[in-house]
C-alpha positions, 0 to 999 in steps of 0.5 A: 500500500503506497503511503502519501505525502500530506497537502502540495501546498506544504513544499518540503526542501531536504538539506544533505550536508555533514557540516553542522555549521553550514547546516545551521547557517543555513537554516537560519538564513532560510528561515529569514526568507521565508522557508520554513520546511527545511530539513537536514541530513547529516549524511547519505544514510540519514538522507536515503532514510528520510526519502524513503519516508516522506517526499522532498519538493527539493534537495540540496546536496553537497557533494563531499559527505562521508561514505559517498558522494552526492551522485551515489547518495541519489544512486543509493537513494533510487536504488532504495526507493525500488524496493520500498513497499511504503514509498509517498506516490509522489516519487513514482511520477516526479524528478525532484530538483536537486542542486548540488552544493560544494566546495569541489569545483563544478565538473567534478560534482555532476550526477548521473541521471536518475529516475527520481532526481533531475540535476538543475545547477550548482552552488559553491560554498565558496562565497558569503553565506548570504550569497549562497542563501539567495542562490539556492532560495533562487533556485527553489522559488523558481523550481517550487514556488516558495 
């Protein structure tokens, strides 16, 4: 039986991230602007449990985290998603956007194509954090209407 996510209007937003105090930093400038479901993993196993339980309108990902990187954390996540009997719906018929965030140089931090994931841009870490909250609050806005 295939379990939903409550009401679209409530946009969830998942932060993956093993820096405390990026993950922090980051909560608080989300929270100035506006976004109020924003949820942190501190690492691939954390965020593949989290997906396989609720739906994510959007990912934030950095790319370094310990045990995998960003594109075999999606990998794994997918591959964890197919044998999920609980799975929300939502994930059988939508991509959810993802942007990775890293301190790695862009080339070297491209997912794969994934069945559940659709790739839509890179932010660096290395830049002011109110710089880096504008980014990726732009990127959200335009991917789900916050």
């Amino acid at each position: 039986m295939l379990r939903s996510v409550p009401d679209n209007r409530s946009k969830r937003v998942l932060l993956i991230d093993d820096d405390q105090d990026i993950s922090g930093a980051l909560q608080k400038g989300f929270k100035h602007e506006g976004l109020s479901h924003l949820e942190v993993a501190s690492d691939p196993f954390e965020a593949i449990n989290m997906m396989t339980e609720k739906f994510y309108n959007f990912i934030i990902l950095d790319w370094n985290l310990p045990a995998f990187n960003g594109g075999e954390t999606l990998r794994k996540a997918g591959q964890a998603m197919a044998i999920e009997l609980d799975l929300p719906n939502q994930w059988d018929y939508q991509r959810v956007p993802v942007v990775i965030f890293s301190s790695s140089p862009k080339e070297f931090s491209i997912p794969r194509k994934n069945k559940h994931f659709n790739y839509i841009g890179f932010v660096s870490k290395n830049q002011p954090l109110n710089q880096i909250v504008d980014l990726l609050n732009g990127f959200i806005q335009r991917e789900v209407g916050h």
